[in-house]
N, C-alpha and C positions, 0 to 999 in steps of 0.2 A: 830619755829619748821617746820612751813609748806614750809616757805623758805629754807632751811634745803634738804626737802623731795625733794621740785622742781629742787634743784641744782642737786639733786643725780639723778632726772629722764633726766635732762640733761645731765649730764657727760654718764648715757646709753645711750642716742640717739648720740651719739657721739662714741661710739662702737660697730659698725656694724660689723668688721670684730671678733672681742671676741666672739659674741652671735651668730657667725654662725659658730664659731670653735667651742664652748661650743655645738651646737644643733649637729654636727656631730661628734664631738663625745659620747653625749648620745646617735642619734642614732645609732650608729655603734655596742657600747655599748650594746644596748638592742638586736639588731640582735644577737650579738655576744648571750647573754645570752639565746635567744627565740633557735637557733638556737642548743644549748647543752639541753636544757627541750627536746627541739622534739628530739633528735635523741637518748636518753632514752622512753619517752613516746609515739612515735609512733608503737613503737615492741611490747611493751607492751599493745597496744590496740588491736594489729593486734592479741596478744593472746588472747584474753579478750572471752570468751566463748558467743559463738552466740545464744546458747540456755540458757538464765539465769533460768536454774534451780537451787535452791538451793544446790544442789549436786556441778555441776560444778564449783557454784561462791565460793564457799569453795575450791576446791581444785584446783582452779588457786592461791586463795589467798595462798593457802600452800603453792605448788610451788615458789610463788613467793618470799614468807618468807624465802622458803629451798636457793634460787639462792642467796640472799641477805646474809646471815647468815654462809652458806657453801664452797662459792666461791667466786672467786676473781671478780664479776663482776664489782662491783661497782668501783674499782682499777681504773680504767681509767678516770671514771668521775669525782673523789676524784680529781686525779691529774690535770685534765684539769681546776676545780673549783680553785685548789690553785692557779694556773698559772693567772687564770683569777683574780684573787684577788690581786696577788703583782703586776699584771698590773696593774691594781686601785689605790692599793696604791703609784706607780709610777707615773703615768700619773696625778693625780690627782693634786699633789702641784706644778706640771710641769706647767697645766693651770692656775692652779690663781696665778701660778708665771707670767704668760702672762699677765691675766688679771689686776691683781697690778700695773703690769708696766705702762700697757697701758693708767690706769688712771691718773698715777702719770706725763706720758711725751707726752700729747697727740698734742704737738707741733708738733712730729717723723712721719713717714709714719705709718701709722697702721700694718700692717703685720712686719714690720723692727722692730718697737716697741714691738710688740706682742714675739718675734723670739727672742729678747736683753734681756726682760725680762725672758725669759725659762734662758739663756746662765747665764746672772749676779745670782737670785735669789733661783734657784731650790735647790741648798743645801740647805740652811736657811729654805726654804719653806718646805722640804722635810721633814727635821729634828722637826717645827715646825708640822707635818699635825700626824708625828711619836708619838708627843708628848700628842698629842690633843686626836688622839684616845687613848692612853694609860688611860689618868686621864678620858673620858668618860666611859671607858670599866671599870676601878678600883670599882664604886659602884656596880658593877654587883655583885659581889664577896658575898658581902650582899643581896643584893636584889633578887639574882635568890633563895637560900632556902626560903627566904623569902616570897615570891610569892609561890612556891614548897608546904611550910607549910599550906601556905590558901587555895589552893587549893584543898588539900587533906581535909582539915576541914571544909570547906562549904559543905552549903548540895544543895544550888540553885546556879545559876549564877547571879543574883540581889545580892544576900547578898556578894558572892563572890566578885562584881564589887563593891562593896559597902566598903567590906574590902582593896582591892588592890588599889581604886584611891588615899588614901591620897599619899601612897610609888611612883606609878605612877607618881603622877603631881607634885611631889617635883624631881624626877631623870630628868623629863622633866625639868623643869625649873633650874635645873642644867644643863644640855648638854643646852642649848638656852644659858646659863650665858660663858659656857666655849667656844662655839661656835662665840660669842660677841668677848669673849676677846681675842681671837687667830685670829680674824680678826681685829682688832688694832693692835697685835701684827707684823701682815704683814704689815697691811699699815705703823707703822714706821719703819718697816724694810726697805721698799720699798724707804722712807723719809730721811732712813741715821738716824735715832733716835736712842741713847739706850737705851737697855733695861729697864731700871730704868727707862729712861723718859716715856716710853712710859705706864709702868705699872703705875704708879703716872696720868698719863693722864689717865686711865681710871677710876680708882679709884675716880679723881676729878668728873667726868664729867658721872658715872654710870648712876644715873636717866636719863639723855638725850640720851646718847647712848641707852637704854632699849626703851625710847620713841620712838626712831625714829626704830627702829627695829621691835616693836611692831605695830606700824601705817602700816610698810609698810608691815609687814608679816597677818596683818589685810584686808588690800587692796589686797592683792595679793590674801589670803583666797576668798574672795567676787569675785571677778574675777573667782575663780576655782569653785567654787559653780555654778556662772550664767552658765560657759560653761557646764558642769557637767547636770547640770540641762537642759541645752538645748538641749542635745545629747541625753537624755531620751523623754523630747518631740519629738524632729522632728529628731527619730530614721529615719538612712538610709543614704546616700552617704553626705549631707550635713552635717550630724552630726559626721561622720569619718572625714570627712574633715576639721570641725572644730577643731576637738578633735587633731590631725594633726598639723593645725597652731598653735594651742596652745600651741603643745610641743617648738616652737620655740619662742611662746610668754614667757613662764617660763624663758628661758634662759635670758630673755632681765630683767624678775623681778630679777633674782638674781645678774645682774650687778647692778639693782637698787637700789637694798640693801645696794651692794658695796660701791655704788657711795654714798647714803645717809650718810652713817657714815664718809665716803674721804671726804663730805662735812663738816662735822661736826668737822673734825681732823682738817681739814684748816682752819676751822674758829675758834675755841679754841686752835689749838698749837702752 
């Protein structure tokens, strides 16, 4: 297993140019999102009543209920959020169509290989990432009244988290199982596999693939904690700073992931 793990953190150190396409486009991503928050929430602080008397903090909040409720304000940010969404869902099987490639041909120039992979895999991928959020989103259907129902009938929030985790950590460990097998599903797409084989591969080979997915979503866990934790001690420019490189250390864990199970596919298919 652990050789396994080491292959997959090689094959990421071995994609430099993936994990700095992946880190600009989260950040771009995140500006892009920070960027639609502030230009609702800055007007609305500029209203924000400078004397908080309870008079006033009431009938900003009316106001702001009537704008929301009466008018078309909200119209614009509705449509910029959709916009930004089916970018997401675009862009999204665009890179690990990069990313896939890149593992699978890494003989190729990096950017060339990066670039072949968008061109040859993006339908497949796209159609796959289509398919992936559908059967994640399907248990909702159940589980959102369901969560709704307890919620309404607790009387604490202890008893309430008490009632919600078993539904919680069973939907988790559902999206973590479908999230697994849709990335087999790419890597033998990537491979020239069908479908069939590639479903029977995971089926065979379940426990290991959880194994090694769990080790290193474990390790990765541990890593976020330390920085996490360090940022709260040695508050101030060096802990922005870390918190910063981090984002571009994430990027490199989730080629690692990649890479662990591509290890794993190679060496069982």
């Amino acid at each position: 297993m652990w050789n396994r793990i080491k292959s997959g953190w090689s094959l990421a150190c071995g994609q430099p140019f993936a994990v700095f396409v992946l880190f600009a486009y989260h950040l771009i991503w995140g500006v892009m999102l920070y960027k639609l928050v502030q230009s609702v929430l800055v007007p609305l602080l500029h209203r924000y009543p400078s004397e908080l008397s309870r008079e006033a903090v009431q009938l900003f909040w009316i106001e702001g209920q009537f704008r929301l409720m009466k008018t078309d304000v909200l119209d614009p940010l509705l449509w910029w959020a959709l916009a930004l969404l089916l970018l997401r869902l675009l862009l999204h099987p665009l890179l690990n169509a990069g990313v896939y490639y890149s593992l699978h041909h890494t003989g190729m120039n990096a950017g060339y290989r990066f670039v072949e992979g968008i061109r040859k895999l993006s339908l497949p991928f796209l159609g796959y990432y289509i398919l992936q959020l559908a059967l994640m989103a399907a248990p909702l259907s159940w589980l959102a009244p369901y969560l709704w129902e307890h919620v309404s009938k607790q009387a604490s929030y202890p008893e309430l988290g008490k009632a919600l985790l078993p539904a919680l950590a069973v939907y988790v460990l559902y999206v973590f199982l479908i999230q697994l097998f849709f990335m087999h599903l790419q890597i033998g797409r990537t491979d020239e596999r069908s479908l069939l084989s590639t479903v029977l591969f995971v089926l065979r080979h379940l426990p290991a693939i959880v194994a090694a997915a769990v080790i290193v979503a474990a390790l990765t866990a541990a890593v976020t904690a330390a920085v996490m934790t360090a940022s709260f001690i040695w508050a101030g420019f060096l802990a922005l700073a870390g918190i910063q490189a981090y984002r571009l250390a994430q990027m490199f864990f989730k080629l690692w992931s990649i890479g662990t199970q591509y290890a794993l596919w190679t060496e069982k298919a």
